[in-house]
C-alpha positions in Angstrom: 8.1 -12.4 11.4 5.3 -12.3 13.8 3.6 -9.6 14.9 4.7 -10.2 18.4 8.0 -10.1 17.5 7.6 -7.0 15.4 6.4 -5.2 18.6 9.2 -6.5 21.1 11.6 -5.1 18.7 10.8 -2.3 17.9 10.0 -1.1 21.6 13.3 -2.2 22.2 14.7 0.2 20.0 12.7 2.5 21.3 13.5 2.1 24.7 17.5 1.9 24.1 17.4 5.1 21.7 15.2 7.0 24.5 17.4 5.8 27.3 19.7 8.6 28.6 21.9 6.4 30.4 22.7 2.2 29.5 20.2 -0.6 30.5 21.2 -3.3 32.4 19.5 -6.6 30.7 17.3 -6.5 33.6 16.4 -3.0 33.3 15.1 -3.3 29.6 13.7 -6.9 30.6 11.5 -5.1 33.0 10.6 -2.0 30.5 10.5 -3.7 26.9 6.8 -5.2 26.6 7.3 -9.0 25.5 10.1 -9.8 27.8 8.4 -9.4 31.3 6.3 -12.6 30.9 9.2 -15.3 30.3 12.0 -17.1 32.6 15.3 -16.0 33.4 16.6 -18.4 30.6 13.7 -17.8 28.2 14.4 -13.9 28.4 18.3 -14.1 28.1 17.8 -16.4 25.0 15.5 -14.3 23.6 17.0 -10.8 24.4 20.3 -12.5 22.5 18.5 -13.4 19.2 16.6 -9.6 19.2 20.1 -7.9 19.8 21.4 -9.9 16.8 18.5 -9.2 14.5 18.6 -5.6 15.0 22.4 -5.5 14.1 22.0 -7.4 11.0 19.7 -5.1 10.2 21.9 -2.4 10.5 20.9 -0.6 13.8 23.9 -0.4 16.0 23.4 -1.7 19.9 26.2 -0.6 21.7 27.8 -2.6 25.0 28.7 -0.1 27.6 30.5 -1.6 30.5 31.0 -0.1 33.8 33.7 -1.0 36.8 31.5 -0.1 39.2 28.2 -2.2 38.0 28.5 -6.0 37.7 26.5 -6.2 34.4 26.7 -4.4 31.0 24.4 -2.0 30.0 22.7 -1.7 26.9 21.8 1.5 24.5 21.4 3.2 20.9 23.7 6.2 20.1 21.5 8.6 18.0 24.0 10.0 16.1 24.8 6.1 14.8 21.2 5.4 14.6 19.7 8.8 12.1 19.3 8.6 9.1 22.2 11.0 6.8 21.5 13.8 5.1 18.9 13.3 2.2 19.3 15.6 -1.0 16.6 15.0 -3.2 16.2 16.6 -6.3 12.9 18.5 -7.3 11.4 15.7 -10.1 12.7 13.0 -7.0 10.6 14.4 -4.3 7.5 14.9 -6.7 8.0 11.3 -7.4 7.7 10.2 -3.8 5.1 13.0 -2.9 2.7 11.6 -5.3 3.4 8.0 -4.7 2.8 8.7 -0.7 -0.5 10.0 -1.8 -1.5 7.2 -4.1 -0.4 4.9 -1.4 -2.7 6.9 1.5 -5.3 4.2 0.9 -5.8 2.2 4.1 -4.3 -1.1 2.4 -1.0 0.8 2.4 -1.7 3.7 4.7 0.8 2.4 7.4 3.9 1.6 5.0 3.3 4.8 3.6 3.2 6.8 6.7 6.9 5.1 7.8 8.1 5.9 4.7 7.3 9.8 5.3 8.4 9.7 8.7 11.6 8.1 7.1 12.1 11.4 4.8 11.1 13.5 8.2 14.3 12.3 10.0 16.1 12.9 6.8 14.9 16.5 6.4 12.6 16.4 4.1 9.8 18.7 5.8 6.1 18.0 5.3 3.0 19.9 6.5 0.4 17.2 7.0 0.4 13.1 7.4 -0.2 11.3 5.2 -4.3 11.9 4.1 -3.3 15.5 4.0 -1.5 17.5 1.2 1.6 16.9 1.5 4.4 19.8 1.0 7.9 20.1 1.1 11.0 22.4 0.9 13.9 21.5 -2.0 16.4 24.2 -2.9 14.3 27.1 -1.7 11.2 26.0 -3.5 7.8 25.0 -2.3 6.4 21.8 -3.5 2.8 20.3 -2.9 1.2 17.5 -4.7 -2.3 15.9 -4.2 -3.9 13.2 -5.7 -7.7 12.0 -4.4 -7.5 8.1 -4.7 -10.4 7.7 -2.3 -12.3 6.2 -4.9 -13.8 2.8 -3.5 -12.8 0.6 -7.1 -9.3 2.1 -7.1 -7.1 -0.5 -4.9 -8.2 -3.4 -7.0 -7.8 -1.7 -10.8 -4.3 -0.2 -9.5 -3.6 -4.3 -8.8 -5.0 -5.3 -11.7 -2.9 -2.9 -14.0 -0.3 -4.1 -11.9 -1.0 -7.4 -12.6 -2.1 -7.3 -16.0 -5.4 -9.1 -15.4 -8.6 -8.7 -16.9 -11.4 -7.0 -14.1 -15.0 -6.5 -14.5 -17.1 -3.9 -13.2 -20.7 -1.5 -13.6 -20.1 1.5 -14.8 -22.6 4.5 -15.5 -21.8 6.6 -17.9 -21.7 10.4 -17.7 -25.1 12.1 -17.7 -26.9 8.8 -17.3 -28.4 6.6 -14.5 -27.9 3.8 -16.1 -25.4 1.0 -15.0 -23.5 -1.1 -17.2 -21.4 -4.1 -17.0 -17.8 -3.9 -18.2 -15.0 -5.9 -18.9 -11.7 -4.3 -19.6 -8.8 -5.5 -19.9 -7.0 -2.6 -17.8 -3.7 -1.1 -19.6 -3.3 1.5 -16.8 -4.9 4.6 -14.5 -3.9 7.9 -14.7 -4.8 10.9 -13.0 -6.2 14.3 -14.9 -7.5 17.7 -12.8 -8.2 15.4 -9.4 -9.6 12.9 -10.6 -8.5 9.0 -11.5 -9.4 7.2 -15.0 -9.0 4.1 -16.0 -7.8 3.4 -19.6 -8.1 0.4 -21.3 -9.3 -2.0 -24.1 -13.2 -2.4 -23.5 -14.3 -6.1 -24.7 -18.2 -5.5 -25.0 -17.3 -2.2 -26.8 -14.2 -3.8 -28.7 -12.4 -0.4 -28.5 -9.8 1.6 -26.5 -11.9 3.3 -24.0 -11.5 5.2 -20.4 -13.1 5.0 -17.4 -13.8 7.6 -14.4 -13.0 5.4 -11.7 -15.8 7.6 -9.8 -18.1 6.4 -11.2 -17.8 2.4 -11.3 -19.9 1.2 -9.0 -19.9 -2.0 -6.5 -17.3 -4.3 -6.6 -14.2 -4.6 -9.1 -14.2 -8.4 -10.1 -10.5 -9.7 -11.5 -11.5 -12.0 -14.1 -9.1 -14.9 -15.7 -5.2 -15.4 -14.9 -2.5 -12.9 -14.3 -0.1 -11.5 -17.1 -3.2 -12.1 -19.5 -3.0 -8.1 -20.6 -1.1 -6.9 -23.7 -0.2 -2.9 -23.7 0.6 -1.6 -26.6 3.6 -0.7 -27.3 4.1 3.4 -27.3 0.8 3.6 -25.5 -0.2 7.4 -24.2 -2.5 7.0 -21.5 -2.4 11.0 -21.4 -4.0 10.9 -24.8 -6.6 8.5 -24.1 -7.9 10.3 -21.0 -8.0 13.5 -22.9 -5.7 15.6 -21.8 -6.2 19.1 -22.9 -3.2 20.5 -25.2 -4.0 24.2 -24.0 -4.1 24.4 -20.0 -7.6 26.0 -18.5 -8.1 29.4 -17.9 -6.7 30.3 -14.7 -8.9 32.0 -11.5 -8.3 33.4 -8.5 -9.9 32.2 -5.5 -10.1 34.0 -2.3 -9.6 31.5 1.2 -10.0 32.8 4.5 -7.0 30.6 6.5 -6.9 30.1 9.9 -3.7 32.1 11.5 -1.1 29.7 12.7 -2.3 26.8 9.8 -1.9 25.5 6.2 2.1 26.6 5.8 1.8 25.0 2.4 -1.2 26.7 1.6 0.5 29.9 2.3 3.8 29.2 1.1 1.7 28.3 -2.7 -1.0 31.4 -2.1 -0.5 34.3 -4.7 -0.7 36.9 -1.7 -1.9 36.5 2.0 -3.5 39.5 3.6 -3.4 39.9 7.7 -7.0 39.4 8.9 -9.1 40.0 12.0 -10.5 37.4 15.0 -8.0 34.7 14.2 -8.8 34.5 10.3 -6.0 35.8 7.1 -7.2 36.3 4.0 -5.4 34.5 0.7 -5.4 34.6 -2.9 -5.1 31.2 -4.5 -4.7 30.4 -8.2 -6.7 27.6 -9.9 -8.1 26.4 -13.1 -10.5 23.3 -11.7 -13.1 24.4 -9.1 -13.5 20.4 -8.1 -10.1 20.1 -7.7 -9.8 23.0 -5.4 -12.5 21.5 -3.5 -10.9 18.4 -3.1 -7.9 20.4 -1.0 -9.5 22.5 0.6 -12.0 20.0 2.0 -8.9 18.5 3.5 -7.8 20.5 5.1 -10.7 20.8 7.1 -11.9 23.8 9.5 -8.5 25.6 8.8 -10.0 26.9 5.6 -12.8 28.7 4.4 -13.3 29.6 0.3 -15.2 32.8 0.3 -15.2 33.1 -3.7 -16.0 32.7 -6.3 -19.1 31.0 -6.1 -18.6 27.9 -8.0 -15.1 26.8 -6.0 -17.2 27.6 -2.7 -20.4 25.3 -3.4 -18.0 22.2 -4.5 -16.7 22.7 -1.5 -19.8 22.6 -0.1 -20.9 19.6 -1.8 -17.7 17.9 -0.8 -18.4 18.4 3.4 -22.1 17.4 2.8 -20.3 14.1 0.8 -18.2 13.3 3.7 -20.8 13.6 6.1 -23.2 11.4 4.6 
């Protein structure tokens, strides 16, 4: 479908669902952008096919007809048109909270921003769009997930685990300014304290081995056909990353929050104090100081991390990051 179309019908549904009274063809010929620039034949053939496609597709146009008018109008109940009721269970809506975040890379930024909108109408509440934490509601419970995937090599290893092909890439290794060429054939990427890895069987190295995706540099080159990767079978990439049996030691940091902002900040806060001049004062649990960053960076002037020092200069180093 081209885009053209797309747009036509889609602000053809917008216009018969915002309508408070029916559209004469005429009416919605005048007001849908696309229709005003053909003939009266062009326009009636066309308006037919578009009211066609949008009921196959399941979105209910209905035909009002009036005595006292000499055409039919045209509109979209609401009540047919919403979505139902959505009951999602806890482990379903951490599912889709993480893969909206994995998908908030600008490739997929605008599927995955319908698809939240989607759960919106459905009543699944969220705080932010999508780029943003993202929180929701479920049985009395707060939920919020975040994963960073800003990451520049990330779209092309997630489609090469995908497509089990072999990618190439430099890589500098931790503590070192040196830079590396790669090639790995990719068996997935997994995501530990905020941060994404890649893990994998390194051919120059001839061993298992994981990658921080930070710290590839350039371009990720696919290399050979698609479907060329084995994984082993019963592989734990949770293993290979090194995933710490015992959790962290966890901290408590203090935020200053803007009054009015950052529900789901609040709603996951330890305690929030009242404050002065606009600000309250909130006591957040953590384990990883660059993770914390990572959120409250975010979520932008809304936040300020007064201690401890550490979780406040990595936020620091994040803003100066960003605006370089």
């Amino acid at each position: 479908m081209s885009r053209r179309k797309t747009e036509r019908l889609l602000n053809l549904v917008i216009c018969l669902l915002a309508t408070g009274r029916p559209l004469s063809a005429e009416q919605i010929r005048q007001a849908v952008p696309g229709y005003d620039r053909d003939g009266d034949e062009a326009f009636q053939r066309m308006f037919e096919r578009d009211k066609n496609e949008l009921r196959e597709i399941g979105i209910p146009i209905d035909v009002v007809r009036d005595p006292w008018e000499d055409e039919p109008g045209y509109r979209i109940e609401r009540e047919s048109y919403e979505l139902p009721e959505i009951t999602l269970e806890p482990d379903e809506a951490a599912v889709l909270g993480l893969a909206a975040q994995v998908w908030q890379r600008a490739s997929l930024a605008e599927a995955a921003s319908g698809a939240l909108l989607k759960l919106r109408a459905g009543g699944v509440a969220t705080d932010q769009p999508v780029g943003g934490s993202i929180g929701a509601s479920i049985g009395g419970g707060a939920l919020e997930l975040r994963v960073d995937t800003r990451d520049p090599a990330f779209p092309a290893l997630w489609n090469a685990v995908r497509d089990r092909r072999v990618v190439r890439f430099d890589y500098r290794g931790a503590g070192s300014e040196s830079v590396r060429s790669r090639t790995v054939e990719p068996w997935g990427v997994v995501s530990r304290r905020g941060r994404w890895y890649l893990a994998g069987y390194d051919r120059d190295r001839e061993a298992p081995r994981a990658f921080r995706v930070s710290r590839i540099t350039g371009q990720v080159t696919a290399v050979g056909k698609a479907g060329a990767v084995e994984v082993p079978e019963g592989l734990d990439l949770r293993a290979m990353v090194g995933f710490p049996d015992e959790p962290a030691d966890e901290r408590v940091a203090v935020v200053r929050v803007r009054q009015g902002a950052c529900e789901g900040l609040r709603r996951l806060a330890r305690a929030v104090h009242p404050g002065t001049d606009g600000w309250d004062e909130a006591e957040l649990a953590f384990t990883d100081p660059e993770r914390l960053a990572g959120w409250m960076a975010s979520l932008g002037a809304d936040v300020e991390v007064v201690e401890p020092p550490d979780a406040r200069e990595a936020v620091i180093r994040r803003l100066k990051g960003a605006i370089a």
